[in-house]
C-alpha positions as CSV (number, residue, x, y, z in Angstrom):
1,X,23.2,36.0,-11.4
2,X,24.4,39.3,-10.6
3,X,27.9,38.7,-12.4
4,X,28.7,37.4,-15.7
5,X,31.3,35.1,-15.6
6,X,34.0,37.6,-17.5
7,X,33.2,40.5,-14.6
8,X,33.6,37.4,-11.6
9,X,36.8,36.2,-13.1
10,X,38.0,39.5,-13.1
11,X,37.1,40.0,-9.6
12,X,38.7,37.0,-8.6
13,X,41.8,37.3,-10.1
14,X,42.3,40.8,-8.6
15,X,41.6,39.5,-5.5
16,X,44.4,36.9,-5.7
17,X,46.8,39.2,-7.3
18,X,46.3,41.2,-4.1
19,X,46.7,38.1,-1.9
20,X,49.9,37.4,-3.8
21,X,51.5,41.1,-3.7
22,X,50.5,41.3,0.2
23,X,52.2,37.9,1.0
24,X,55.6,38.4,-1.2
25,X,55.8,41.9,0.8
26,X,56.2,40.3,3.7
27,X,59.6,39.9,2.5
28,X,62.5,42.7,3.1
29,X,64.4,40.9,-0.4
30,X,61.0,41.7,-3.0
31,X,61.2,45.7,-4.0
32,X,58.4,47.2,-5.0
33,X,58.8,46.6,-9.4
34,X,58.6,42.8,-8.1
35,X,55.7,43.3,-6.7
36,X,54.3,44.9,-9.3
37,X,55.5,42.2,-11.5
38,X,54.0,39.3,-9.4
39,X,50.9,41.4,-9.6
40,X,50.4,41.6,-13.1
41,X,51.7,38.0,-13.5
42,X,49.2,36.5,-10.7
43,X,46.0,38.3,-11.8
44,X,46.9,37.2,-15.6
45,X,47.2,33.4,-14.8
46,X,44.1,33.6,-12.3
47,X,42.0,35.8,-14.6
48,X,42.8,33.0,-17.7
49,X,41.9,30.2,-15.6
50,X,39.0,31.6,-13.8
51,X,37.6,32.2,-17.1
52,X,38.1,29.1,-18.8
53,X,36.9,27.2,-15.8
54,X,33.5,29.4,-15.5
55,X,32.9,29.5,-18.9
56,X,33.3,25.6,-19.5
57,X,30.5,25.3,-16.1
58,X,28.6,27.4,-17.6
59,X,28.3,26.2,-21.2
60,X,28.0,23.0,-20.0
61,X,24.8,23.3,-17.4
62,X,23.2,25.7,-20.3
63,X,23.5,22.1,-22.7
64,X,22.1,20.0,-20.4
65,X,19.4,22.3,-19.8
66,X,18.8,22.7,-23.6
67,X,18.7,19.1,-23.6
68,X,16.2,18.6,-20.8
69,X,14.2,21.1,-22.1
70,X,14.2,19.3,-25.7
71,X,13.0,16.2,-24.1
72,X,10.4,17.8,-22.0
73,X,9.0,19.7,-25.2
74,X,9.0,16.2,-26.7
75,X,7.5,13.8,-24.3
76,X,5.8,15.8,-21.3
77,X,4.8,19.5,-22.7
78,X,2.9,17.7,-25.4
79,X,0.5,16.7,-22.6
80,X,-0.1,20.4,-21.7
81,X,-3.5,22.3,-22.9
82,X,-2.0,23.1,-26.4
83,X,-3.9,26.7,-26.5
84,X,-1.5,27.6,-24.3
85,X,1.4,27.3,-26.6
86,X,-0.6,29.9,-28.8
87,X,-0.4,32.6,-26.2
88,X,0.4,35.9,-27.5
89,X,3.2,36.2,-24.5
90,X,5.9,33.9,-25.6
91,X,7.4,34.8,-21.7
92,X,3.6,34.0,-20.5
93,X,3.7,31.1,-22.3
94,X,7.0,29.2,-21.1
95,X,6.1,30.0,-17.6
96,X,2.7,28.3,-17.9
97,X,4.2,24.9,-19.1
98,X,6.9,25.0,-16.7
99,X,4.5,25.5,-13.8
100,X,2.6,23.2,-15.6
101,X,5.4,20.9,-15.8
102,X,6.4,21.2,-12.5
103,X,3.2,20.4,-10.5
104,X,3.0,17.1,-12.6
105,X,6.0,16.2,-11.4
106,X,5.2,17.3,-8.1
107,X,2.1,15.0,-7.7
108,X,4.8,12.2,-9.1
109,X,7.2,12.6,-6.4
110,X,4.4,13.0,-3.5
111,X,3.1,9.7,-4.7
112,X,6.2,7.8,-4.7
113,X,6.9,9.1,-1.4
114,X,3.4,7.5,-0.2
115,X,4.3,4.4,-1.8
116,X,7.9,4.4,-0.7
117,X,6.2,5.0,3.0
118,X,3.5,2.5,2.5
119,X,6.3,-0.1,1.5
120,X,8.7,0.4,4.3
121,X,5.5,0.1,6.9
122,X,4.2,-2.8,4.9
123,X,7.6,-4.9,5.3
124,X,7.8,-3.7,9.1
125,X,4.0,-5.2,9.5
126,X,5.0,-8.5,8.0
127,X,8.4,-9.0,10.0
128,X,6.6,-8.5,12.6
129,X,3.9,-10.7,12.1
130,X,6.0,-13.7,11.1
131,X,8.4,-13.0,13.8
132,X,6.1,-13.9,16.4
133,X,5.0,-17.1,15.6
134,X,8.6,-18.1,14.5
135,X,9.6,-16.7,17.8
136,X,7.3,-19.0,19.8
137,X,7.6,-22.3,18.4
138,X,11.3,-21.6,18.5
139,X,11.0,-21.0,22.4
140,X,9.0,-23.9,23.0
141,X,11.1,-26.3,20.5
142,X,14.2,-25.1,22.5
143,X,12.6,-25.7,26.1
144,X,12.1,-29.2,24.7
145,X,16.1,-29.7,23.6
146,X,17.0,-28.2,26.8
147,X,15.3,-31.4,28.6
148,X,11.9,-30.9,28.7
149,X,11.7,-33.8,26.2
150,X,12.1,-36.6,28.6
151,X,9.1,-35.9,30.8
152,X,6.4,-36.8,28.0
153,X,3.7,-34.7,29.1
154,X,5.1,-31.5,29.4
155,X,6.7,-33.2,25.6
156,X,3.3,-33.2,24.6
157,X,2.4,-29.9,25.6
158,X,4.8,-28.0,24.2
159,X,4.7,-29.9,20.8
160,X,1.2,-28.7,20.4
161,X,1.9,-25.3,21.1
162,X,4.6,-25.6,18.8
163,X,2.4,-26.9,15.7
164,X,-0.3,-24.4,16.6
165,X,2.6,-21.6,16.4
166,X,3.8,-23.1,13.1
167,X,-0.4,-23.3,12.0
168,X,-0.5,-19.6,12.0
169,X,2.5,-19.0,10.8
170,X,1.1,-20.9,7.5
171,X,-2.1,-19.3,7.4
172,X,-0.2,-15.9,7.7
173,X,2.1,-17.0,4.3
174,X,-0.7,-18.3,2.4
175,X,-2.9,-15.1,3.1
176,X,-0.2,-13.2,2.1
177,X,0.0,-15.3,-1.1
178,X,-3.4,-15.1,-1.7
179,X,-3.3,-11.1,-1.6
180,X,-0.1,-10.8,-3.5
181,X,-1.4,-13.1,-6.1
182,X,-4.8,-10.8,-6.0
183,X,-2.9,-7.9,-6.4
184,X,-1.0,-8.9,-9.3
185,X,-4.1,-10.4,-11.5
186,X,-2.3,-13.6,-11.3
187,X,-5.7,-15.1,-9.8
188,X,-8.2,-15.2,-12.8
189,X,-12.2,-14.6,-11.6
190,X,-14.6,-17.3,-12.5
191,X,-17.6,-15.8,-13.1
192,X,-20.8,-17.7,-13.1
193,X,-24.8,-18.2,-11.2
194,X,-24.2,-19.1,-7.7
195,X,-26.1,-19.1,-4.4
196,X,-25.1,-16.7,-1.7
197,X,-27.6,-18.6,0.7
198,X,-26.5,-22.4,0.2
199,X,-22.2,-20.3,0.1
200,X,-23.8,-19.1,3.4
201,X,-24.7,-22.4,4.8
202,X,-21.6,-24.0,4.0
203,X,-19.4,-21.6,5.8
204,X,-21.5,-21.8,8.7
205,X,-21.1,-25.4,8.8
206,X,-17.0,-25.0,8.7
207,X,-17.4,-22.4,12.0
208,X,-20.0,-24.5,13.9
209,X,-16.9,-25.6,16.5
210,X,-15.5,-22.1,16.5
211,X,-19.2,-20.4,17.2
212,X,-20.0,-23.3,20.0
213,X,-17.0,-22.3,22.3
214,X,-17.9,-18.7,22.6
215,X,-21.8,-19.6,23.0
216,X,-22.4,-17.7,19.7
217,X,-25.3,-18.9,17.4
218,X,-24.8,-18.2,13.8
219,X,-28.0,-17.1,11.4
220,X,-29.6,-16.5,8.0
221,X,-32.2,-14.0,8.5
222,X,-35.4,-14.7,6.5
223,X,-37.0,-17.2,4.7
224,X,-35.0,-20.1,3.1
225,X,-34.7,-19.0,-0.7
226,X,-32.1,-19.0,-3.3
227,X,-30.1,-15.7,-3.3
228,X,-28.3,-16.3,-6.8
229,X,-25.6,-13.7,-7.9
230,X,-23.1,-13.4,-10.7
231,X,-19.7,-14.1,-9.2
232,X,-16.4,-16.4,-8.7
233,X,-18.0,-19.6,-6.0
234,X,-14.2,-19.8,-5.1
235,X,-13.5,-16.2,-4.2
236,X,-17.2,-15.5,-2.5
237,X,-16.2,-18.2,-0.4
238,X,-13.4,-16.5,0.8
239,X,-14.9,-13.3,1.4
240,X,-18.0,-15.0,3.2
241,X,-15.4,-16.7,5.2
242,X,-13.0,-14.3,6.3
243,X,-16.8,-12.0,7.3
244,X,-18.3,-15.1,9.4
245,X,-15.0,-15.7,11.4
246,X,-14.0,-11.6,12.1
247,X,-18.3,-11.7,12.9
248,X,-17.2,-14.1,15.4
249,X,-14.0,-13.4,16.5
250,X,-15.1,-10.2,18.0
251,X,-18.8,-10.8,18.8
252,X,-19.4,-10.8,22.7
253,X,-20.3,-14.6,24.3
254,X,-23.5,-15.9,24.0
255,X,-24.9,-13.1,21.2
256,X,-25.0,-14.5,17.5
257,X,-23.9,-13.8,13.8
258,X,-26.7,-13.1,11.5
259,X,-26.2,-13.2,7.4
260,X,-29.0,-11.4,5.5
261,X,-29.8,-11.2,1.9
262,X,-31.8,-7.6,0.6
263,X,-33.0,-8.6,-2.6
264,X,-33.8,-5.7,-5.2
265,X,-34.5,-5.4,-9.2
266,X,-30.9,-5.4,-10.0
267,X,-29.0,-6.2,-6.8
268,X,-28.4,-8.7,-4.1
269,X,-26.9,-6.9,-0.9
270,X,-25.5,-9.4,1.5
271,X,-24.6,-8.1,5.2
272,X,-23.0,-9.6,7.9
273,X,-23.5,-8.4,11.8
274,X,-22.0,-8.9,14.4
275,X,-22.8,-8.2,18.5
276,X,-19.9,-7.2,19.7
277,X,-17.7,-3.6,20.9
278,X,-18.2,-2.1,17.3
279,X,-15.5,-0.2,15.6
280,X,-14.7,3.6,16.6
281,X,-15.9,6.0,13.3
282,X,-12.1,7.1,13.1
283,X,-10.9,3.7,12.4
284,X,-13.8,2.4,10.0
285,X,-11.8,3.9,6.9
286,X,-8.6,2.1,7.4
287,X,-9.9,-1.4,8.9
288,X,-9.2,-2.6,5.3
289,X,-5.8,-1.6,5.4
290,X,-3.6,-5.2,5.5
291,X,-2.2,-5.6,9.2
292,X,-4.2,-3.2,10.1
293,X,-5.7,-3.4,14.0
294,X,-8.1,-1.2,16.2
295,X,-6.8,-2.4,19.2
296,X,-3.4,-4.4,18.4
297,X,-2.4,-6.2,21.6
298,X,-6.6,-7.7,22.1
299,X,-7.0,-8.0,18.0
300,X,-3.8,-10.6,18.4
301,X,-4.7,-12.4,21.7
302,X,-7.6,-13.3,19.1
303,X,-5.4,-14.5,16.5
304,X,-5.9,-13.9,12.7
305,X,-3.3,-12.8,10.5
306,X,-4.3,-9.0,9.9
307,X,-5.0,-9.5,6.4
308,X,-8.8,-10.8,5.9
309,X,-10.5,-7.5,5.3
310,X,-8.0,-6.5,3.2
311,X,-8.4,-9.7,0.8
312,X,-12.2,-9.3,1.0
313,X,-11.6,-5.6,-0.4
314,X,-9.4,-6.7,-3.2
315,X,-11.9,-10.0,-4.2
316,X,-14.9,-7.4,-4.2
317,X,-12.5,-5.4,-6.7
318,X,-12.0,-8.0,-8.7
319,X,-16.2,-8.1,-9.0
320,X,-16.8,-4.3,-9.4
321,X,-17.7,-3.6,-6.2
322,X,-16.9,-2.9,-2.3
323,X,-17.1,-3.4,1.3
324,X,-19.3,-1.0,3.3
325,X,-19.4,-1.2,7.1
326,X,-21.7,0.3,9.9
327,X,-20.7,0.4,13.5
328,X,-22.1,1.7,16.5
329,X,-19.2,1.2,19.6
330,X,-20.5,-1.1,21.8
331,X,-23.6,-2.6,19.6
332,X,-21.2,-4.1,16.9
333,X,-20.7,-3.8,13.0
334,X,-22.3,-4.8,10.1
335,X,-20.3,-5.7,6.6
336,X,-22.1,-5.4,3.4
337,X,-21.6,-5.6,-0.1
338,X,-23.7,-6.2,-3.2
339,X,-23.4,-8.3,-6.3
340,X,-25.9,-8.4,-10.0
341,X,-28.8,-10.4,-9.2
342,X,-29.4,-13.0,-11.5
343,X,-33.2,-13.9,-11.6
344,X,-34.0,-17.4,-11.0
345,X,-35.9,-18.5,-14.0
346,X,-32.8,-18.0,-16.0
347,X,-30.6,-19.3,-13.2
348,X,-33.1,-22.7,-13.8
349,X,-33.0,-22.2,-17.4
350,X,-28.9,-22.4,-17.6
351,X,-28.6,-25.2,-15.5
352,X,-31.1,-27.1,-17.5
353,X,-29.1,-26.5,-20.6
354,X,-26.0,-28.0,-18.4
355,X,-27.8,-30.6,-17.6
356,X,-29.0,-32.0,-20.8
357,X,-25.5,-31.1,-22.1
358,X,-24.0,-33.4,-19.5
């Protein structure tokens, strides 16, 4: 500051002694010792309270500045490289925890403002996601109050479309559920010997419909053998799941889904391909992103609820590990992941022991 606060407040007041002498000689009844009597009188008043009110704004930010200062020196300084406090340079020395200081809480504040950002697109995604299935069985439960319920097949029609509107709309919740509940560690891992190959089989079964419509033959690639791995049954299931159907949700008609098992020393890597238009290399980083879409308006005329990928990611979490992905655009994807072999003589073994337990 270039003033202090007594060499403002004496500026000031002059100034508004001046004011005050101009305007009272704009009257012909003020002589000249009145004027220098209002002068002396307005620059005493203005000079006190200028003061009084400077010095009390003053004193006042310099406490709570000590105070902030005290708590820093307390609670976030003590985190700072403590050689630094032994600088020769006291100066040196308050400048480097300060900057110190300051980029912390810089790195704070940008990553609250990514979360802040990442919250206000999350709850656009899911308003809009709810709002279109609420939106259609609402227009066809209305076109059926309106009068279309009296002519029983269009009734019949329209109540299907309805209940398959309201389906999605529960698959949306509970996937949401599912990843909030994730997310939170209120679902607990299970960890035990299972078999990726009989998981495998069993999810194939549940899509056999789903595969038949679009002329898409599903696969294990290899020999029949037990692939057994270290993880929650439960939550594989879901990951294997959500793979299969996205495999054949965007695979082209008439290609196939193949599951393979690479089997090393300490390892089990399980892929799943697809045949279908791949996924673009600038979108392969974010495809695990909930709601997240390479091509939004033909990802929904497919249906799903945007969030599968991103529940795999978090279940692979939850075992140590993660999602990989190779695309080519146009020769489709493969999703991999790997798990901790277990061997299967002491797979056997342990069930044996269950077994004569039971």
């Amino acid at each position: 500051m270039v003033y202090s606060s007594r060499g403002l407040a004496l500026l000031l007041a002059v100034c508004i002694a001046i004011i005050t002498s101009l305007f009272l000689s704009l009257f012909k009844s003020v002589d000249l010792s009145a004027l220098i009597v209002a002068f002396f009188i307005s620059f005493s008043v203005s000079y006190l309270l200028i003061f009084v009110v400077l010095e009390f704004l003053i004193f006042r930010e310099i406490n709570k500045i000590y105070k902030l200062m005290d708590k820093l020196k307390k609670k976030e300084l003590s985190k700072i490289d403590k050689q630094k406090s032994a600088a020769f340079n006291p100066l040196k020395t308050i400048n480097e925890e300060i900057y110190s200081f300051a980029d912390l809480k810089q790195k704070e504040i940008d990553e609250l403002k990514k979360l802040e950002a990442f919250r206000r697109e999350f709850i656009a995604d899911v308003s809009h996601e709810l709002k279109t299935p609420i939106f259609a069985a609402q227009g066809f439960v209305h076109t059926l109050l309106d009068g279309a319920v009296n002519d029983k097949t269009v009734r019949t029609k329209f109540l299907k479309k309805a209940a398959k509107s309201l389906d999605g709309l529960d698959v949306l919740v509970q996937d949401l559920l599912t990843l909030s509940h994730i997310e939170t560690g209120q679902i607990k891992m299970h960890f035990e010997n299972i078999d990726l190959y009989k998981l495998t089989e069993e999810v194939f079964e549940q899509f056999e419909g789903k595969a038949d419509k679009k002329d898409v033959a599903l696969r294990i690639e290899g020999p029949s053998q037990k692939a057994i791995v270290y993880a929650d049954w439960q939550r594989m299931s879901q990951v294997m799941t959500n793979l299969i159907s996205n495999a054949i949700k965007h695979s082209h008609d008439d290609s196939e889904v193949v599951v393979s098992f690479e089997v090393s020393k300490k390892n089990i890597t399980t892929s799943v391909r697809d045949f279908g238009d791949g996924i673009p290399l600038d979108h392969q980083a974010r495809i695990f992103e909930r709601f997240y879409r390479v091509d939004k308006s033909r990802s929904r005329e497919k249906g799903g609820t945007g969030l599968g990928l991103a529940i795999v990611k978090h279940i692979l979490d939850g075992h140590n590990t993660k999602a990989e992905v190779e695309s080519t655009p146009g020769k489709g994807s493969t999703f991999s992941f790997k798990l901790p072999r277990v061997r299967p003589e002491s797979s056997d073994s342990q069930d044996a022991t269950k077994s004569e337990k039971h």
